[in-house]
C-alpha positions as CSV (number, residue, x, y, z in Angstrom):
1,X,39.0,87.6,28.0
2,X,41.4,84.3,26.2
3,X,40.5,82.3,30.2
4,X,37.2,83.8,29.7
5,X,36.8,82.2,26.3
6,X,39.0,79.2,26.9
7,X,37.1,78.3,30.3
8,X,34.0,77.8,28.0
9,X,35.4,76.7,24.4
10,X,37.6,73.9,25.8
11,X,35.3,71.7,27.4
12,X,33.0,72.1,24.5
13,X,35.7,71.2,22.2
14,X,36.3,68.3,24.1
15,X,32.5,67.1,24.4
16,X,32.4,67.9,20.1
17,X,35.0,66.7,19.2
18,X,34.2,63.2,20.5
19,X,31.4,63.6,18.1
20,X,33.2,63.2,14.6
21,X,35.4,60.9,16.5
22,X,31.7,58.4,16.9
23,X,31.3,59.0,13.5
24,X,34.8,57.8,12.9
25,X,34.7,55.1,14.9
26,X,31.0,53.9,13.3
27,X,33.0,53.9,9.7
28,X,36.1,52.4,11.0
29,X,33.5,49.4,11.7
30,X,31.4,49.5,8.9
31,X,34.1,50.2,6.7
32,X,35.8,47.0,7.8
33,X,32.6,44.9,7.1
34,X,32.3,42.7,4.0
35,X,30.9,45.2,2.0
36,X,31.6,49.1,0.6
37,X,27.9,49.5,0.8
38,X,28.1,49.6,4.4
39,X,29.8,53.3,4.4
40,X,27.5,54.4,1.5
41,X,24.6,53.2,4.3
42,X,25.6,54.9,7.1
43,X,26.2,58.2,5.3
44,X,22.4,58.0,3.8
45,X,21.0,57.4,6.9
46,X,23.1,59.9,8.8
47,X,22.2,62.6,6.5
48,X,18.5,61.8,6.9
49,X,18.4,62.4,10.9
50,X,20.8,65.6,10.0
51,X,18.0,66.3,8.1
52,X,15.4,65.5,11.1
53,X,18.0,66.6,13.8
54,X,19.2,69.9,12.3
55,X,15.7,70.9,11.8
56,X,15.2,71.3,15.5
57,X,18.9,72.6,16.3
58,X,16.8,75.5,17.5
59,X,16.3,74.2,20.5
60,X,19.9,74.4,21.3
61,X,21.1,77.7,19.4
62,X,17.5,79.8,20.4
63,X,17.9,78.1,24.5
64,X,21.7,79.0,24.1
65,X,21.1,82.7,23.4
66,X,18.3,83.4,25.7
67,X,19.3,81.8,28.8
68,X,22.8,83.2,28.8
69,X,20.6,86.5,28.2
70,X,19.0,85.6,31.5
71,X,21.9,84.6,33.4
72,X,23.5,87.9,32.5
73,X,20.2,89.8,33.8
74,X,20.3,87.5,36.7
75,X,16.7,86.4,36.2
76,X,16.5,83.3,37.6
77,X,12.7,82.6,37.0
78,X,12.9,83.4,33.3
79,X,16.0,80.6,33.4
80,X,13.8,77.6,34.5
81,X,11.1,79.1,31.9
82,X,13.5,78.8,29.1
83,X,14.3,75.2,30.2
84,X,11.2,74.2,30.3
85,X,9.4,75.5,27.1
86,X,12.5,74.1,25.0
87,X,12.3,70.7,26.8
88,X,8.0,70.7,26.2
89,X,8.7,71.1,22.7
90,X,11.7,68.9,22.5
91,X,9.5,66.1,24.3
92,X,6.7,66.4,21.7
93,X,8.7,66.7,18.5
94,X,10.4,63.5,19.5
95,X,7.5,61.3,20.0
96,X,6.0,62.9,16.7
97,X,9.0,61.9,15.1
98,X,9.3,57.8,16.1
99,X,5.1,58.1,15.5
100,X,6.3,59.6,11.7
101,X,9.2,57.4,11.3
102,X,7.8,55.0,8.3
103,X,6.6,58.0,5.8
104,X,9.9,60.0,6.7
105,X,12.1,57.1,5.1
106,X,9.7,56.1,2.6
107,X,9.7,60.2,1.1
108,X,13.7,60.7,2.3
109,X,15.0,57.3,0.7
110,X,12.8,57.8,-2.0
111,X,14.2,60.9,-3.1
112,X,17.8,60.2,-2.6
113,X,17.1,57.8,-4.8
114,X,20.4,55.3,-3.6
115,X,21.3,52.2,-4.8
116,X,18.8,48.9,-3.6
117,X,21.4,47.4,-1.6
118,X,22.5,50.6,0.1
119,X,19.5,51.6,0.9
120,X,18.0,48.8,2.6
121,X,21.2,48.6,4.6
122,X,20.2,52.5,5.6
123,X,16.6,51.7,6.3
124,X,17.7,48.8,8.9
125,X,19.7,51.8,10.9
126,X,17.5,54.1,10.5
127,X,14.0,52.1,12.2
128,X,16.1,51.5,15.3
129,X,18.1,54.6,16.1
130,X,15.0,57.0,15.2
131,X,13.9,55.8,19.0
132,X,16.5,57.7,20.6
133,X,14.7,60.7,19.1
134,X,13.4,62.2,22.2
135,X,16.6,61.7,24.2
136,X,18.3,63.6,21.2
137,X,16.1,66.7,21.3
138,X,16.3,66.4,24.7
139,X,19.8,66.8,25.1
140,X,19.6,69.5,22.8
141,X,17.7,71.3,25.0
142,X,20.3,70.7,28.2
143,X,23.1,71.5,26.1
144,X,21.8,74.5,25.4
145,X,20.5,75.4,28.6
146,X,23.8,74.5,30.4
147,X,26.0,76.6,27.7
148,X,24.3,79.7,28.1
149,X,24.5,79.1,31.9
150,X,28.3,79.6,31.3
151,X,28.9,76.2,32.1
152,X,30.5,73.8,29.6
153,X,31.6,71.1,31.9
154,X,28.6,69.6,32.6
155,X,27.9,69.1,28.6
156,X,31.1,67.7,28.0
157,X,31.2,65.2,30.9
158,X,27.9,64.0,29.2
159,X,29.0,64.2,25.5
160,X,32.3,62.1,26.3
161,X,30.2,59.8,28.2
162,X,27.4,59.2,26.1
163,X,30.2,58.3,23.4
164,X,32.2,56.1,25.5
165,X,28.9,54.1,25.5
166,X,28.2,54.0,22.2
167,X,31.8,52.7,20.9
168,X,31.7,50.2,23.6
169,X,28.5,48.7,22.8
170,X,29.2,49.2,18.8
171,X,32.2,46.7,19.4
172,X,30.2,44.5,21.0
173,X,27.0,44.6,18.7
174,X,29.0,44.5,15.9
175,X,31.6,42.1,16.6
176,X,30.4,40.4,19.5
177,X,27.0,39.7,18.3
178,X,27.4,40.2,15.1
179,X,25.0,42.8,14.4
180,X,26.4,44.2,11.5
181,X,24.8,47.8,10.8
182,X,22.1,47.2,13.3
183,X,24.4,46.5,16.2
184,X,25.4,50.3,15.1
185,X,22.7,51.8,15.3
186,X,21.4,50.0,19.0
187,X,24.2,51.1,20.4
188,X,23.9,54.7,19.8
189,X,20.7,54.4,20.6
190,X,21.3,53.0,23.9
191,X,24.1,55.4,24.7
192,X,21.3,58.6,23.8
193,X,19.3,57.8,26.6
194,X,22.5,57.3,28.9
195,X,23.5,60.9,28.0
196,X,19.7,62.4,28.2
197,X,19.2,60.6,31.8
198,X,22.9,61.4,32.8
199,X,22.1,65.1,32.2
200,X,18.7,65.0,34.1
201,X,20.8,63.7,37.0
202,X,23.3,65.8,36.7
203,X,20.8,69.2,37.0
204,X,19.1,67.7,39.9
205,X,22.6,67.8,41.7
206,X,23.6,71.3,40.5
207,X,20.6,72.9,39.4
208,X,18.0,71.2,41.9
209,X,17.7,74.9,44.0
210,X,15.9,75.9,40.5
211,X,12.8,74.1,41.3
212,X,11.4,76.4,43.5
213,X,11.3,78.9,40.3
214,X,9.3,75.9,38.4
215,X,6.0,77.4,37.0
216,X,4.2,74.9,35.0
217,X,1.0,77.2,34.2
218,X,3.8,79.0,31.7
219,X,3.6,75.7,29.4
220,X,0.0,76.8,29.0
221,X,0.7,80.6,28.7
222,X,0.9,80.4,24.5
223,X,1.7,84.6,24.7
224,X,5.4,83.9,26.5
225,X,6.3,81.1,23.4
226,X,5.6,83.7,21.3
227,X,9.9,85.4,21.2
228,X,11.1,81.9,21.4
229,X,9.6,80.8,18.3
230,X,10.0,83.8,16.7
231,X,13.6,84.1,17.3
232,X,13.8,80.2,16.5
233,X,11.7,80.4,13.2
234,X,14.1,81.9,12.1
235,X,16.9,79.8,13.1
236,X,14.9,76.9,11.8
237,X,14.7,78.5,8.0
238,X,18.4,78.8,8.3
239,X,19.3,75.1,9.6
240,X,16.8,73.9,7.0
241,X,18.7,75.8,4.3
242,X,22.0,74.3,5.7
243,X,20.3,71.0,5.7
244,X,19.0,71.6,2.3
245,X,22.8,72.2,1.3
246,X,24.4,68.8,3.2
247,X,21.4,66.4,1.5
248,X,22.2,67.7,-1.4
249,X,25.7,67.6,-1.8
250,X,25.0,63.5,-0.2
251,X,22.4,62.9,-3.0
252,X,24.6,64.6,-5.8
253,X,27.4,62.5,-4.4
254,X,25.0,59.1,-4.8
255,X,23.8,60.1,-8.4
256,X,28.1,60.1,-9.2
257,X,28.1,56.2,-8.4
258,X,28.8,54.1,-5.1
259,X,32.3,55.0,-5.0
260,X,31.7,59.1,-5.3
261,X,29.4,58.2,-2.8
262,X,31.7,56.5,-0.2
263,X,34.7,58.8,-1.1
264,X,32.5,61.9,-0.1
265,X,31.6,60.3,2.9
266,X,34.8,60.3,4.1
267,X,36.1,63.2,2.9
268,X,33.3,65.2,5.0
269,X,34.1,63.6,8.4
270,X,37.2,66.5,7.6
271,X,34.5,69.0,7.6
272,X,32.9,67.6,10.7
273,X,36.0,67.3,12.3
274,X,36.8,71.1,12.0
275,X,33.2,72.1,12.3
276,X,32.5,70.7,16.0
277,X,36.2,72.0,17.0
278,X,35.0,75.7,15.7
279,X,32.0,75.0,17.1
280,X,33.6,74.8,20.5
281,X,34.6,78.4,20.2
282,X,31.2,78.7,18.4
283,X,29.4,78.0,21.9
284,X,31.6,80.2,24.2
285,X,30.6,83.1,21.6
286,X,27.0,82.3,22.4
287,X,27.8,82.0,25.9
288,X,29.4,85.3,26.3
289,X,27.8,87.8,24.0
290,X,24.5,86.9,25.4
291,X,25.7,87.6,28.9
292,X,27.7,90.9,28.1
293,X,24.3,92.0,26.4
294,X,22.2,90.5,29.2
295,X,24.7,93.0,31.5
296,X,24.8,95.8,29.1
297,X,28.4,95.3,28.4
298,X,28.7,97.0,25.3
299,X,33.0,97.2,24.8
300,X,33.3,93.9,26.6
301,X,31.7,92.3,23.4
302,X,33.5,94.2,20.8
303,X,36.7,92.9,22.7
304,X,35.3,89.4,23.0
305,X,34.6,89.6,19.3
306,X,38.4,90.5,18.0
307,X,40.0,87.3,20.8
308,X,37.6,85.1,19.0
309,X,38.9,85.3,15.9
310,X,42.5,85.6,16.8
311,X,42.1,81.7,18.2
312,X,40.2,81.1,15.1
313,X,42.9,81.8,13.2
314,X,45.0,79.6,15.1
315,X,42.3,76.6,14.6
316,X,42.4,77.0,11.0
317,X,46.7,77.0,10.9
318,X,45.8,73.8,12.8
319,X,43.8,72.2,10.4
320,X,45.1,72.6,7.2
321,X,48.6,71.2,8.1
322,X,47.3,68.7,9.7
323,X,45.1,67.6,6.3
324,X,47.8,68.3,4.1
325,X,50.1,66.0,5.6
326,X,48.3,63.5,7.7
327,X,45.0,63.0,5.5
328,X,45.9,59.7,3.7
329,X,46.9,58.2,7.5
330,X,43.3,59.8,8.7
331,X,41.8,58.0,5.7
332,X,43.3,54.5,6.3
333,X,41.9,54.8,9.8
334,X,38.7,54.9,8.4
335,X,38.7,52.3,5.5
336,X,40.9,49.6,4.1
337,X,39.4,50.0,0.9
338,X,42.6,50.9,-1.5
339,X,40.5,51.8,-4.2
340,X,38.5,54.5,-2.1
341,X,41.2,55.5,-0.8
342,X,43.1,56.5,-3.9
343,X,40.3,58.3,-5.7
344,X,39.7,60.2,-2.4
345,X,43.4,61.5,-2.8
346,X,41.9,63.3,-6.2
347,X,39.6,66.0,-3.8
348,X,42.2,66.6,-0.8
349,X,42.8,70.0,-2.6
350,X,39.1,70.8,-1.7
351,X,39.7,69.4,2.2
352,X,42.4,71.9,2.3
353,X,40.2,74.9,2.0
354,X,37.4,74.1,3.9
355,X,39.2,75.8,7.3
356,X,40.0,79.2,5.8
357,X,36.2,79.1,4.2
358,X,34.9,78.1,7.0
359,X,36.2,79.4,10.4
360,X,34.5,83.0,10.2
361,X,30.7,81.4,9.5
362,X,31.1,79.6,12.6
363,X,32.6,82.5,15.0
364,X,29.9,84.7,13.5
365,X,26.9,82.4,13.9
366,X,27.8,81.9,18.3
367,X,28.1,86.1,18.5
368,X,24.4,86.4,16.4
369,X,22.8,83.0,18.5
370,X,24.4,84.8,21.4
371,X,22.6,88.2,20.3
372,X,19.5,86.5,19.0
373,X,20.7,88.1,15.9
374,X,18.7,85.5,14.5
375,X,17.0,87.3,11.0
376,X,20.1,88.2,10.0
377,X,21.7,84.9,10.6
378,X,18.9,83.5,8.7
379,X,19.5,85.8,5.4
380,X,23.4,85.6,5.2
381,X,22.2,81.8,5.4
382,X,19.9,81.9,2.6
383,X,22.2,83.6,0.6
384,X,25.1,81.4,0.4
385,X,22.9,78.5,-0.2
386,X,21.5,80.2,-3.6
387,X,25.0,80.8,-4.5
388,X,25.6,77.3,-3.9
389,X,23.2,75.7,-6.0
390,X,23.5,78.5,-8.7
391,X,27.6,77.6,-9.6
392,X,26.7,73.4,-9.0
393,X,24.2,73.5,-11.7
394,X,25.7,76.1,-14.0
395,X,29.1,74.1,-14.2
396,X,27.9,70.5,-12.5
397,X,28.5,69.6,-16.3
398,X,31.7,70.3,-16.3
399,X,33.6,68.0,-13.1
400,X,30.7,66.8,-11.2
401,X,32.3,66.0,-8.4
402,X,34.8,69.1,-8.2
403,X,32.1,71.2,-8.9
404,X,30.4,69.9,-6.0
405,X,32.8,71.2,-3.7
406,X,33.4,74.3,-5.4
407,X,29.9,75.2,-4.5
408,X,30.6,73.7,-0.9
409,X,33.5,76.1,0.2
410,X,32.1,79.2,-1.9
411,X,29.2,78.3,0.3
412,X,31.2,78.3,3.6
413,X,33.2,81.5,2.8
414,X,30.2,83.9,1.9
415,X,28.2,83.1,5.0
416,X,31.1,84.0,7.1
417,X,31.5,87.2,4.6
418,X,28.1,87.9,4.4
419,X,27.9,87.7,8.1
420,X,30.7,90.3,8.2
421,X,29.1,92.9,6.8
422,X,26.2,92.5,8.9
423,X,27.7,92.1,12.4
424,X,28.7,95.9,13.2
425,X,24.6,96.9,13.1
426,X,24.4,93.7,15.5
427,X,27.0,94.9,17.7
428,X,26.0,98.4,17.9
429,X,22.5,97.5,18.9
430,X,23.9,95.5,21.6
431,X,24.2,98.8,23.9
């Protein structure tokens, strides 16, 4: 079972954890601009396509859970179905997106309300990158698709591509041409549609045999959407609940002044950093569970379920000594702003808990995508979000800022708790 899980949670450790590392690299440039305004920028403007992008993570989690259901069935026409309902609707949501793109920032910058500068620095990054929008739902779809296919190599090949790409062209942009925030966001938007047409190449090679399975009268069959956005409704109420959780704690941290603002900033690159390392794990839990429940493998799962967490554990071990000794040297990287550096120094107690409050929620969200556990996915979500803006604006008046992540890990820990509680009904029904 640890080869089983490893053959799938590596590579996609690999491919997400060159994710945070972009981000890293995008404020190691900014950062090193002329300006503090720069970071405060980029974290606007990445929390407002979170907000866009997380919306539709169903087409990942919900293609994830249903083709690995598939593949465990061996139904090899209701694969190529799954791919290519997610990829219509990926396809359209994109173009709606770019055609939306001018009332989205007017409402989101709006009510973030940031600072002038910062936010005009945002907007500039934002009207060029939103173009990438259908390669980035697009890719969602393939990573998906691929993943519950029980194959991670693929994704990871692409992901450490597509971000080879868009630190080379970053340099260049930025320093090169001197682009400043724009030469950002043109590169990431360039190395998108690298990845999305990389992966497109990439199935025609490997998956190419599947075409004879293509059907395209089952776009037009509105009955056989019907579990896909039923299961994924769901999913989206619960990413919108996360997202509502991650804009808020961004706008809280702006209304605390340019410096909470930038501090925050970095400080949750340590959460993204973790997050898309559990999240490798995350994805071989998808991967699995829906193909031990596609095969009717009841004790299988249960087994798969107790090795998970035993390299969770080891991931969060990981993490914490690694913050607690090395987050100053992590923070440098990013910044050589002394001033944000010190006050960040006041809130490393908080990046020390976020691995213990965190690992479980992750672990337990793969085996329910896996499961298309997704109502109850959704309602451990919703309620660790209430209890998250319950304790920020009950004590907010107290510490802002360390109020703020109070909330943030009490958040983390109850939807792994809550989850808990939930999962031996899930597994149970799995037979």
């Amino acid at each position: 079972m640890n080869k089983s899980i490893l053959r799938l949670a590596v590579p996609n450790i690999i491919s997400n954890i060159t994710v945070p590392l972009l981000g890293m690299v995008d404020l190691f440039i900014v950062g090193h601009l002329d300006s503090e305004d720069y970071i405060g920028a980029i974290a606007l403007a990445t929390m407002l396509f979170n907000f866009i992008y997380w919306s539709f993570s169903f087409l990942r989690m919900g293609t994830s859970g249903f083709t690995a259901q598939a593949f465990g069935a061996g139904s090899r026409v209701e694969q190529t179905n799954i791919l290519l309902r997610s990829m219509s609707v990926a396809m359209g949501a994109g173009i709606c997106i770019i055609l939306l793109q001018y009332l989205i920032t007017a409402l989101g910058f709006y009510l973030l309300n940031a600072d002038p500068m910062v936010r005009g620095y945002a907007e500039d990054y934002f009207h060029v990158y939103v173009w990438a929008a259908p390669a980035v739902l697009g890719m969602y779809t393939f990573n998906g698709w691929y993943v519950g296919m029980q194959n991670a190599k693929i994704p990871m090949f692409v992901a450490i591509g597509v971000n080879v790409v868009n630190i080379g062209l970053s340099l260049l942009f930025v320093y090169g041409f001197g682009m400043k925030i724009k030469g950002v966001a043109f590169a990431t938007l360039c190395a998108q549609y690298t990845g999305f047409f990389f992966f497109l190449l990439m199935w025609n090679l490997k998956y190419g045999w599947l075409k004879k399975y293509f059907n395209l009268m089952v776009l037009r069959d509105l009955k056989s959407y019907i579990p896909f956005f039923k299961v994924n409704s769901d999913i989206f109420i619960r990413t919108m609940a996360l997202v509502a959780v991650t804009t808020f704690f961004t706008s809280a941290s702006s209304r605390s002044g340019k410096d909470i603002l930038a501090v925050n900033a970095l400080l949750m690159q340590m959460f993204i950093l973790f997050s898309y390392m559990m999240d490798g794990f995350a994805y071989a839990a998808e991967a699995l569970t829906g193909k031990f429940i596609g095969a009717n493998k009841r004790l299988e799962l249960k087994f798969l379920v107790k090795r998970l967490f035993a390299w969770g554990i080891v991931v969060v071990v990981l993490f914490t000594a690694v913050y607690a000794f090395f987050l100053e040297d992590i923070l440098r990287l990013l910044t050589d702003k002394e001033n944000i550096i010190a006050l960040s120094k006041e809130y490393q107690f908080w990046v020390l808990l976020i691995p213990v409050a965190g690992f479980s929620a992750f672990l337990w969200d793969g085996i329910f995508v896996g499961a298309t556990a997704s109502h109850q996915m959704r309602n451990s979500m919703l309620i660790a979000v209430a209890v998250f803006f319950i304790i920020y604006f009950a004590f907010s008046h107290i510490s802002a800022n360390n109020i703020l992540w109070f909330a943030f890990i009490m958040y983390l820990a109850l939807r792994g708790i809550v989850q808990s509680f939930m999962a031996p009904a899930i597994l149970n029904d799995s037979r």
